[in-house]
N, C-alpha and C positions, 0 to 999 in steps of 0.2 A: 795535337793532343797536349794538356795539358796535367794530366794523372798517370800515373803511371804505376802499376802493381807488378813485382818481383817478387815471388814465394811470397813472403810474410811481408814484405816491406810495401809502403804507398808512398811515392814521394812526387810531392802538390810542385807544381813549377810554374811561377808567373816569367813575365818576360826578364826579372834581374832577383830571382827569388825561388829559393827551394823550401820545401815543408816536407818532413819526413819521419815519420812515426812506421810500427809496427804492431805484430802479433804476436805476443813473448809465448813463455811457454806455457805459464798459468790461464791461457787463453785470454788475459786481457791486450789493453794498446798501452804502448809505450813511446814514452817522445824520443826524435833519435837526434832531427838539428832541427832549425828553422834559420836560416839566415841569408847570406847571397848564396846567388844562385852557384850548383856546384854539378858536377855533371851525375848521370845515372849511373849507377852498378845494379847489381843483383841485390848486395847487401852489404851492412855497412859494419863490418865486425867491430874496425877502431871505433867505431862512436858506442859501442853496446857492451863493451870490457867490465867486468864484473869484477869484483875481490870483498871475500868474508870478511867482512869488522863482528868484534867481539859484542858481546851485551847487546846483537840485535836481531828479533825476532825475523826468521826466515819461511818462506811459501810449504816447503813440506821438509820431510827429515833427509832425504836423497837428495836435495840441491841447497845447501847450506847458505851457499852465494846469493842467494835470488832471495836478496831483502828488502822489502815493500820499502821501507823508509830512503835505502840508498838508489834507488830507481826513478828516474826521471818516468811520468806517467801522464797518459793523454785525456785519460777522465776518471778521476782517482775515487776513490771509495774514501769510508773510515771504517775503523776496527778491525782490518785484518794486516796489521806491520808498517802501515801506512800512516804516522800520527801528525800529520801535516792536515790543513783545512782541505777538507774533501770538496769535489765539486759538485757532487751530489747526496743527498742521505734519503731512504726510505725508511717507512718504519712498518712493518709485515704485521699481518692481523693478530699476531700472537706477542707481539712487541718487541720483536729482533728488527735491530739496527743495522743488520748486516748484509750486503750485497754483494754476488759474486757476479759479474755480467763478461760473460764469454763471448767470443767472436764465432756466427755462425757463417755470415758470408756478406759480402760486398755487392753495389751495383753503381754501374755508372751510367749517368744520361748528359744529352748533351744539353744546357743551355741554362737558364734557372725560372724556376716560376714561381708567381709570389705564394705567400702562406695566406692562410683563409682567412684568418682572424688578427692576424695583426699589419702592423705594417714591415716591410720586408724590401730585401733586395729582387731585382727583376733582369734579361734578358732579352728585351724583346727586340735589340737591332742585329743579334746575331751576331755577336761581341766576343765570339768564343769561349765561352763562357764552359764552364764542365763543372758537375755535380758529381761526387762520390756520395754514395751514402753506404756506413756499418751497420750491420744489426748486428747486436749485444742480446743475449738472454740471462736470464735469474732462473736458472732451471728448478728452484725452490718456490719462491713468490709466481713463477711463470709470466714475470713482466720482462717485456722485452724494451733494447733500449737504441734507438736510431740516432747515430751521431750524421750529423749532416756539412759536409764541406764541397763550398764554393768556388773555382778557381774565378777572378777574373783576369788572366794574365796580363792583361794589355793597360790594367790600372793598378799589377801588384796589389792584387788585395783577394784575400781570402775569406769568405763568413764560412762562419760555424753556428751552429744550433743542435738542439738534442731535442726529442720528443723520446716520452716514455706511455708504452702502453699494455694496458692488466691484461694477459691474457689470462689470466686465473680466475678463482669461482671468490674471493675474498676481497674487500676493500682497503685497499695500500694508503699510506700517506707519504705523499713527498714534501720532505720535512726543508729539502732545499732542491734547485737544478738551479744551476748555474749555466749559462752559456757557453761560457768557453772557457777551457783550460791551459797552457801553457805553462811548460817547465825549462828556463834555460838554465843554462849549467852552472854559469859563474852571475856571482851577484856585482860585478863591478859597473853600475847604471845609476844615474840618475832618476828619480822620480820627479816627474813634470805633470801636476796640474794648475788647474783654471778654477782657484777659487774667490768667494769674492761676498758680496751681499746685496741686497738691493739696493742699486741706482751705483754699485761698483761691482759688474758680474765681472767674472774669467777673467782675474788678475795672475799671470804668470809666477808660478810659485817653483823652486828649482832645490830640493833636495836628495843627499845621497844616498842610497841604500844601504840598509845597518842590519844586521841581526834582528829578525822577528817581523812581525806586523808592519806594513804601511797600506795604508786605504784612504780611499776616498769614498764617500756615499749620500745617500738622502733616504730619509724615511719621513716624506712630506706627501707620499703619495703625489708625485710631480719629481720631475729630474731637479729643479732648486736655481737658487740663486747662488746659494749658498757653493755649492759644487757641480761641477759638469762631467758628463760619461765620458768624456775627453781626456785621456791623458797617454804620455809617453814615456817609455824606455828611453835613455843616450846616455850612449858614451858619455863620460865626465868631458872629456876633449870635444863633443859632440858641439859642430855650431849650428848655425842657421844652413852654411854653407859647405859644411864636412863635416864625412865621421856618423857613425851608423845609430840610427833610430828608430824603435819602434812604433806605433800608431794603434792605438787600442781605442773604440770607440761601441755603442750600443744603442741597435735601433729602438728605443723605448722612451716611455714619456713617465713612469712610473718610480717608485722603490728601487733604486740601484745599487750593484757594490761591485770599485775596482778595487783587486786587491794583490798586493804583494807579498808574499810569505818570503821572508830567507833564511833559510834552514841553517842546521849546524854544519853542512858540508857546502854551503855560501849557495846552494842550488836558490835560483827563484824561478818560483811559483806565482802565475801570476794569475786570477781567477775575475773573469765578467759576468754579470747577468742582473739576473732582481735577487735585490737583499733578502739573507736565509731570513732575518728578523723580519716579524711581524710577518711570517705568510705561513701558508701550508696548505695543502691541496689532497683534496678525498680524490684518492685514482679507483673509480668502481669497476667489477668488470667490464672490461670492454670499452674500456674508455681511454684516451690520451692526454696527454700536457706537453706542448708545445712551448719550449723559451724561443724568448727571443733571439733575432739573429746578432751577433757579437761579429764586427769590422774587424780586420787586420793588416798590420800593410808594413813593411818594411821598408829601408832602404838604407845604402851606407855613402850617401850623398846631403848630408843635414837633414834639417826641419823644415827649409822649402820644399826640396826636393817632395817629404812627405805629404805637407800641406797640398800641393796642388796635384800630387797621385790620387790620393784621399778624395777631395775638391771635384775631380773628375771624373772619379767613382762614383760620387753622389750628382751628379749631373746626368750623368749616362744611366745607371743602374737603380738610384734611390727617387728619388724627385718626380712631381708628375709631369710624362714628357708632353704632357700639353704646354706646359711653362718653364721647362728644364731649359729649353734655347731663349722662350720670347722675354726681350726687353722687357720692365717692367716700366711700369707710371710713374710719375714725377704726379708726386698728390700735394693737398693741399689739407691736414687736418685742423677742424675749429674748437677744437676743445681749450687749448690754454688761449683763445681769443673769446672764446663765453662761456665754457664751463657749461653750468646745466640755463642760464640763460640765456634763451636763444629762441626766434618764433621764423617761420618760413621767409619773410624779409629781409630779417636779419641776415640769415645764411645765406642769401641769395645775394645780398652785397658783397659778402666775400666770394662769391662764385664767381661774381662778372670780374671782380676784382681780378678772381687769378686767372681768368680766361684771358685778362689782357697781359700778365706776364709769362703765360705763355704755359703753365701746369696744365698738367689732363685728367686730373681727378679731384674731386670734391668726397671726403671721407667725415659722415656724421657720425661723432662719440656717442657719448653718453648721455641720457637725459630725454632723448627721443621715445620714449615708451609708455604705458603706464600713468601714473602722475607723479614721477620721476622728476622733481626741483634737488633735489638733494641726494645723501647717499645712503640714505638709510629708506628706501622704498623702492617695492615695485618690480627688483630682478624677476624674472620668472614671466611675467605680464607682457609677453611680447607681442601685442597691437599698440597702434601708434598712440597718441597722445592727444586728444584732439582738442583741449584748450592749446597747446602748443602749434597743431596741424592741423584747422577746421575746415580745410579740403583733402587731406588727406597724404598721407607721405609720398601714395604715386605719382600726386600731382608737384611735388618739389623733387621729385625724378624727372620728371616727364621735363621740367624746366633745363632742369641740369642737362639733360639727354639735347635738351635743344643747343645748346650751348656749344653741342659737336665734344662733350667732356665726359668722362665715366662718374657713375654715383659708385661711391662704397658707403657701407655700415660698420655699426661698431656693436657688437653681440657680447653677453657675457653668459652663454649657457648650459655651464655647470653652475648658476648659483641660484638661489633664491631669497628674499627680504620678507622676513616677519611679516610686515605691512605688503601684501600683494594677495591678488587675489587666489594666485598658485597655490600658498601660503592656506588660506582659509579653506581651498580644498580637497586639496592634498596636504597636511600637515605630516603624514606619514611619511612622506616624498625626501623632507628634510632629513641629511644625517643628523643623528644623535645618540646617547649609549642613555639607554631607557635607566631614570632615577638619576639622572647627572646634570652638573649644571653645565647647559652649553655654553662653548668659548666663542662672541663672535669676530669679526675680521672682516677690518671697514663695515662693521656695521652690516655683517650679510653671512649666511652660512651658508653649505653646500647643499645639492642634489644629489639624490642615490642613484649615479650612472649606471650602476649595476642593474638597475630593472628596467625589463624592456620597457612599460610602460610609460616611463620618461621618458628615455629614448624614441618614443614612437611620439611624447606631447611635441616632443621640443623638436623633431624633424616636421609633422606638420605645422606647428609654427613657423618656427624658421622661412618653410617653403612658401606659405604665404607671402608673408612681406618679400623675398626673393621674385617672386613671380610675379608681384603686384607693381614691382620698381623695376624692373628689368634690371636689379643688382649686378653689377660688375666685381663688387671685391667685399669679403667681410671682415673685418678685425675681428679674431675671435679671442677675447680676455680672459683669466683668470688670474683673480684677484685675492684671494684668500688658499690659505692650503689648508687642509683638512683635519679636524678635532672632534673626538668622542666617535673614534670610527665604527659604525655599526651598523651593521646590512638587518633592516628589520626584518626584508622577508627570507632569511637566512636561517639557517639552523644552528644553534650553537656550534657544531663541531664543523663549520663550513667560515666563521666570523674572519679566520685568516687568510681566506681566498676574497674576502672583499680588497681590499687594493690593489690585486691584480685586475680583479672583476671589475671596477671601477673602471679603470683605464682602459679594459677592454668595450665598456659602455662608450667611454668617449672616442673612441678608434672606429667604433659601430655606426655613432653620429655621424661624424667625418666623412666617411664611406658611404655611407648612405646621400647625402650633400653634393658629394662632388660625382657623385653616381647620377644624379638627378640634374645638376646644374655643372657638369664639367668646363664652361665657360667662365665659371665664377673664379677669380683668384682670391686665396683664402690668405690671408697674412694671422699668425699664429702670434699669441703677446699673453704670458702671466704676471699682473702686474710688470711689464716691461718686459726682461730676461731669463723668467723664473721658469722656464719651459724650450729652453732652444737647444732640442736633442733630435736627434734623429728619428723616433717616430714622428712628431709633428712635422717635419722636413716634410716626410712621405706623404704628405697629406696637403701643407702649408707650404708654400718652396720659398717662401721668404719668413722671417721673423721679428717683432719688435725690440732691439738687440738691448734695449735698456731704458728702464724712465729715463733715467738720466741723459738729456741733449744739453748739457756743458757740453763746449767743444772740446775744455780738456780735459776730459773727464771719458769723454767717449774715443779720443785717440788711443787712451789705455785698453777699454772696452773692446774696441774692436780689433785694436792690435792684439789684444789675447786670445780675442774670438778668432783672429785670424790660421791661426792654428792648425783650427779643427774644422774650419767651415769656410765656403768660400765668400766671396765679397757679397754675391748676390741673393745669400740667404740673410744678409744684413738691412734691416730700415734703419735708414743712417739723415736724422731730421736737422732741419737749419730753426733753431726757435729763437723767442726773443731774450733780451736783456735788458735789467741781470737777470740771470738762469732761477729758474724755480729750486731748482735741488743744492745748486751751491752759492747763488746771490753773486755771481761771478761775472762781471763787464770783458766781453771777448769780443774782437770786429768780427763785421758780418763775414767777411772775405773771411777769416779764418773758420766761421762754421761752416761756410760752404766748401771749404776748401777739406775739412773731416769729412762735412756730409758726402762730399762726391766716390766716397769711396766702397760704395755700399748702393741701396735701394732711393732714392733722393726723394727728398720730401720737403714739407714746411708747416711748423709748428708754431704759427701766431697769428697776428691781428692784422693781416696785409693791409687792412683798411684804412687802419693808421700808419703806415710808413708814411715817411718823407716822400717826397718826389725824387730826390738821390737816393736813397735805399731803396724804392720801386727800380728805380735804373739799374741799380747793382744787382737786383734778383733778377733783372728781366737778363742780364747779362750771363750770370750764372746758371740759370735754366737753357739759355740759349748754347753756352756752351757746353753744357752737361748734356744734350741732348744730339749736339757734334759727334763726343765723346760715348755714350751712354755703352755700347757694347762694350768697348774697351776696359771701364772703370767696373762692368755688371760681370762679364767673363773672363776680363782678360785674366795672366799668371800673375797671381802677387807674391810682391817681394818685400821680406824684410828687409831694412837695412838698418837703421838706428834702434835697437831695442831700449824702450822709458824703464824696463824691470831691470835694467843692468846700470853699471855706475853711477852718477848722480839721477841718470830719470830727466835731465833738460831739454834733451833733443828727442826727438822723433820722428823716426822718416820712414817710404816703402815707395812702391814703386807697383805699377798695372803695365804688364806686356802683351800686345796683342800675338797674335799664335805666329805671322810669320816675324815677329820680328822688324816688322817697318814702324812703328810707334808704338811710344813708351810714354808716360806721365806717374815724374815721381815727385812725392811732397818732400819736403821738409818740414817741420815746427820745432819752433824752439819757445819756450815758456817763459823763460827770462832773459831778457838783457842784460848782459855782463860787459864793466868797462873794458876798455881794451885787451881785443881778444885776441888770442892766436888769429892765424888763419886757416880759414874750411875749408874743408874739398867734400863734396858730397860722391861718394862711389855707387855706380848706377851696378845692377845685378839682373843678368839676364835676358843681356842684346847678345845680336851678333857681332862676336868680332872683328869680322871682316866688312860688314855695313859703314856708310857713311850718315854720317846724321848732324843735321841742324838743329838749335835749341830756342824755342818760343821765335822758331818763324824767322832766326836770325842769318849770316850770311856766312860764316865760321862753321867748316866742318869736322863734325869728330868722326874717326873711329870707333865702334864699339869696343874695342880692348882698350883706347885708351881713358871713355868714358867708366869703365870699368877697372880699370886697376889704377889709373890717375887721377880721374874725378874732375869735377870741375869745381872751381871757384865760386864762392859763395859772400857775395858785400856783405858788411854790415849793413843792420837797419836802425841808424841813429833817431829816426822819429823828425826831425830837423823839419821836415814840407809837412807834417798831418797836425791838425785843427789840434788844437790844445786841450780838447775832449779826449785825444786819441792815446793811445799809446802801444810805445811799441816791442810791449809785454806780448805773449800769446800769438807771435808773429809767425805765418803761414807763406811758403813761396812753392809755385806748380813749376815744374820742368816737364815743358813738352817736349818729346824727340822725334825729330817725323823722319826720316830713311829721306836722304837728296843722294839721287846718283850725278855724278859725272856728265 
C-alpha cells in the first residue's frame, strides 16, 4: 500500500516520500507536510498547532483559532478568511462567489487509468500504482467536487487533478480550477524556471523567493517558447547533487499558470493548472470539468536525482508504451537542403545518399502539398502536389520503402492559408473575432480545433496520405499562435471555454491518429520548441526541441530541457554551416557530438559533403547507433552547468542502468591561453567498478573517476587545416566496465 487513512488524516507515501493532508474541522482539507518520507501515526498534532493573531477573520465565533488566512490548505477557496489566490472560484447562478465544499467520503482503487478527454497519466504494467480520490460537496450550489491523487511510489511522484460536477437544477461558472495546490510552510526556495524564446527555449533562470507573486505562464493557447510548465522548488544550497527539490510539471499543451504566492507569515503556496485568464466554463446540470493532471515529485538528493525520477515517470506511466522503450531513427530531413524546392528526383538523391551513410529515415517538410512553392499558400490542402509529384507521393514511398528506410512527413494541421482551397470553402473554419482586422503569422492563421467538423476533415485527410504511403513517422508543426480568438459556432457566454476547447480538438485529432495508425511515430514541433509539454509527450514521445541546430546554442537548449524531460523526448539535428539562426562556423564532430545526446538526426544537403565529411557522418551514425540506447535512455547527468559562472564549459554524462558504460561530453566554447588544469568529474558510476576510457589500457575506479576526475589536454588547434578552429571544441568519454 501506498495511502494510508487514520481518522481524518491521508498520508501518500512513495518509496522516499510522504504527503499528508487532512479533514479539519470546517469540513474542508488541509495541508499537513509533503517532504521525505517520515513514518505513519494516527495523527499529526505538531504539524496542525494553531494560535489566534489579532485583525484576523476566523471560521465561526466558538473557534477563534481557526483562521482561513493562517491555515495551510489542500484546495483553498476565496472569500471566506482565506485572501490568498484561491485554487478554484465558481460563480453560482445568483452571482455569489462563494464556496464551501465539505468532505463526504473517500475511495481508494488500485492502479491508474487514463482520463477520457485529455492526455493523462496511466498504469498499465502494474507499477503499484494507488489512486485516492475525495468527494467534496457545495451543499448550497449542489456541486460536488473530486480531488484526485496518484501515488506512483516506485518513481516518487504523485498527480493530482480535480473534476467538479453540477449536481443542481442551475448553470454554475467556473471562473478558475486549478490543478493542484500546495502549501509549504516556510518560503525559504528558490524558484527555477526554463524560459527563453524562439530558437533559445528553456534557458535556466534561478531566482529566490520574496514576498508576494512569482509565476510563470502563457496565454498563447500553446505551453510557449516563451515559458515551460516545468519548474522547481530548492533549497538555496540546493545543487544538482544535493539538498532537497521539488518538481512541479503539467500534463497540458494549452493556457498555463505556475504560481508561487508567499504570504505574510512566509507560507508558499504554490498553485498548477490552465491560467484563470482568458477562460471560464458554463457547468450545466449534470455536467463535469475535468483539469488537467499536475506532476509532483520530490526528493532531497538535488536536481539529478529529480530529473531522472521525473524522466522515469514519463517513460513508464506518460508516453505511448508502444515507443516509450523503442529506440528511435536516425533520420535524414531536407528542408534546409531545398526548402520548398524539391521534385521526386531530387529527393530521391538525398535518399540514396543517406542509405549509404547509414540513416533510416527519409523525413519530407514542407512544400509537398497543395501548390505550396512558398509560405504563404495552401496549409489546409492536404493532397499531394502533383506538378511536384506526377506519380504520385506513394509512389516516392514506395521507393523510400524499397531502400529498406522509413518515410516520414511533415503536417501542419492546425492551420490554414488564405490561398487554399480549405480557405474558399470553409472560410468559417478560420479563427477570427467578427469585425476585426486579423493578425497573420508567417503568413497563415489558425483552424477552429474546437469543431468537430475539422476535426473529422483533417483526420480523414490526414489518414489518407498515411495509408496511401505506408507512413512511418509525421512531424506535426505549429507555427503560429493564436490571434482574435473566437469560437464562431459558440455562444457569446461560452467564448472563454474556446482555448481549452481548442486544445481539446487538438488532443481529439491525436487520439483519433494514433488510435488508427498506432505504428505511426509522431514527432510533435511548434515552430521548433513552442509546444514541448507533457500533453504532446502523451501522444508525440519525442519533440522538436528547437529551430535553433547551432551546436552552441542547442547545448544550452537541451541542457535546460534537460531538467524536465528526458534525452529521448529531444530531436537533437546535426545541420549545416554557418547555422541558419546564428551564421556561426562550428566542426561537424562538435554537432554530432551535441546531436548525440538526444533523438539523432541530420539537417542538410548530404549531397554536397565532401568525401571527408561523408566519412565523418558515416562514422558518427555508425557510432551513434553502437551507442543509441545508451545516449536515448540512459541516466543523465549534469555536470558543467553553461547558466552558472562564466557559461564556457559544458559537460553531462548518459549512464546505462547497470552501470558498465557511461559517455560523457565535455565542450568548451572558447580557447583560453594558458590554462589551469582540468579534471572533468564523471557523476553516477559505480564505485567500486573498474573502467577503461576510449578503449584504453589504464584502469579507473568509479570513486576515483568521480571525486578525482580525469585529465583533460589542451586543444592548441596546432594538426587542424587552417579553416579549423579550435573554438566550439567537443571531446566524448567513453567508460566501458573492464573487470580483472
Amino acid at each position: 500500500m501506498s495511502i494510508y487513512v487514520d481518522h481524518n488524516y491521508f498520508h501518500l507515501q512513495t518509496d522516499h516520500t510522504s504527503y499528508i493532508f487532512r479533514v479539519m474541522e470546517n469540513g474542508e482539507l488541509g495541508q499537513v507536510y509533503f517532504g521525505s518520507k517520515i513514518h505513519r501515526k494516527s495523527a499529526y498534532d505538531n504539524l496542525v498547532i494553531r494560535e489566534e493573531h489579532t485583525a484576523t477573520p476566523a471560521w465561526k465565533m466558538d473557534q477563534p483559532d481557526f483562521q482561513p488566512e493562517l491555515i495551510k490548505q489542500e484546495y483553498a477557496s476565496f472569500g471566506k478568511g482565506d485572501f490568498r489566490y484561491p485554487a478554484f472560484q465558481i460563480t453560482a447562478d445568483n452571482g455569489s462567489r462563494i464556496s464551501e465544499f465539505t468532505f463526504e467520503k473517500y475511495t481508494l482503487t488500485a492502479g491508474k487509468k487514463r482520463l477520457a478527454a485529455l492526455p493523462s497519466s496511466f498504469d498499465d504494467t502494474n507499477d503499484d500504482a494507488e489512486t485516492l480520490t475525495i468527494l467534496l460537496k457545495d451543499k448550497v450550489t449542489k456541486i460536488e467536487l473530486d480531488l484526485s491523487y496518484t501515488v506512483f511510489p516506485n518513481q516518487d511522484v504523485i498527480i493530482r487533478s480535480s473534476q467538479f460536477t453540477n449536481r443542481g437544477t442551475q448553470t454554475a461558472v467556473l471562473n478558475r480550477a486549478l490543478s493542484s495546490q500546495i502549501d509549504l510552510p516556510d518560503a525559504n526556495y528558490d524558484f527555477i524556471q526554463f524560459s527563453g524564446s524562439w530558437a533559445r527555449e528553456r534557458q535556466m533562470v534561478r531566482t529566490q523567493l520574496r514576498s508576494g507573486i512569482q509565476n510563470i505562464s502563457s496565454l498563447r493557447t500553446a505551453s510557449s517558447h516563451q515559458q515551460n510548465p516545468f519548474f522547481m522548488l530548492a533549497r538555496p544550497q540546493t545543487t544538482d547533487d544535493h539538498g532537497e527539490v521539488f518538481g512541479f510539471n503539467l500534463i497540458y499543451s494549452g493556457n498555463f499558470l505556475d504560481q508561487v504566492e508567499v504570504d505574510q507569515y512566509d507560507v508558499s503556496r504554490i498553485l498548477v493548472g490552465i491560467n484563470p485568464a482568458e477562460f471560464a466554463w458554463n457547468l450545466a446540470p449534470n455536467e463535469s470539468f475535468q483539469t488537467p493532471e499536475a506532476v509532483i515529485s520530490y526528493t532531497d538528493q538535488g536536481m539529478n536525482q529529480l530529473s531522472q525520477q521525473m524522466g522515469a515517470f514519463y517513460m513508464q506511466h506518460l508516453v505511448n508504451p508502444h515507443f516509450a522503450k523503442q529506440e528511435r531513427p536516425i533520420l535524414i530531413n531536407n528542408w534546409e537542403a531545398t526548402y520548398f524546392d524539391f521534385n521526386e528526383d531530387k529527393l530521391m538523391k538525398i535518399v540514396n545518399a543517406a542509405k549509404t551513410l547509414g540513416i533510416e529515415m527519409f523525413v519530407l517538410d514542407d512544400g509537398w502539398f497543395g501548390h505550396r512553392n512558398d509560405d504563404k499558400t495552401s496549409l489546409g490542402d492536404w493532397f499531394v502536389d502533383p506538378q511536384k509529384f506526377p506519380n504520385g507521393l506513394a509512389h516516392l514511398a514506395d521507393r523510400i520503402h524499397a531502400q529498406k528506410m522509413q518515410f516520414g512527413l511533415w503536417f501542419e494541421p492546425e492551420m490554414i492559408s488564405i490561398d487554399s482551397e480549405l480557405y474558399q470553402n470553409h472560410p468559417d473554419w478560420m479563427i477570427g473575432a467578427p469585425n476585426r482586422q486579423l493578425s497573420p503569422g508567417r503568413n497563415q492563421f489558425v483552424l477552429d480545433m474546437s469543431r468537430t467538423e475539422v476535426v473529422d476533415y483533417l483526420f480523414e485527410a490526414m489518414s489518407k496520405i498515411i495509408t496511401s504511403t505506408k507512413l512511418d513517422y509525421i512531424k506535426w508543426d505549429m507555427n503560429r499562435n493564436i490571434t482574435e480568438m473566437f469560437g464562431a459556432s459558440l455562444a457569446a457566454n461560452e467564448q472563454l471555454e474556446m482555448p481549452h476547447r481548442y486544445i481539446l480538438g487538438v488532443y481529439q485529432l491525436y487520439n483519433r491518429l494514433i488510435t488508427a495508425f498506432p505504428s505511426v511515430l509522431f514527432e510533435s514541433c511548434a515552430s521548433g520548441g513552442g509546444r514541448f509539454d507533457l500533453g504532446m509527450m502523451y501522444y508525440a514521445p519525442q519533440a522538436w526541441t528547437s529551430d535553433d541546430t547551432d551546436a552552441v546554442e542547442r547545448m544550452h537548449v537541451q541542457f535546460g530541457t534537460s531538467y524536465g524531460y528526458p534525452q529521448s523526448m529531444m530531436g537533437a539535428h546535426v545541420s549545416a554551416v554557418p547555422n541558419d539562426q546564428t551564421g556561426r562556423i562550428t566542426p561537424l564532430k562538435t554537432r554530432g557530438d551535441v546531436a548525440y545526446f538526444g533523438d539523432l538526426g541530420y539537417e542538410l544537403d548530404i549531397t554536397k559533403l565532401s568525401s571527408t565529411e561523408k566519412e565523418a557522418v558515416k562514422q558518427q551514425i555508425t557510432f551513434y547507433k553502437k551507442y543509441r540506447r545508451l545516449f536515448q535512455f540512459g541516466n543523465f547527468y549534469r555536470l558543467d552547468n553553461p547558466f552558472e559562472n562564466d557559461g564556457n564549459v559544458i559537460s553531462w554524462a548518459v549512464v546505462n542502468k547497470d552501470k558498465s558504460c557511461a559517455i560523457g561530453a565535455r565542450y568548451q566554447l572558447l580557447n583560453h591561453p594558458n590554462p589551469a588544469y582540468i579534471r572533468l568529474r564523471f557523476k553516477g558510476l559505480d564505485p567500486a567498478k573498474k573502467y577503461v576510457i576510449n578503449h584504453g589500457t589504464e584502469k579507473f575506479y568509479g570513486d576515483e573517476l568521480m571525486h578525482a576526475g580525469i585529465f583533460v589536454t589542451r586543444s592548441l588547434g596546432k594538426t587542424m587545416d587552417v579553416t579549423d578552429s579550435s573554438d566550439f571544441n567537443s571531446r566524448l568519454f567513453i567508460l566501458t566496465q573492464k573487470d580483472d
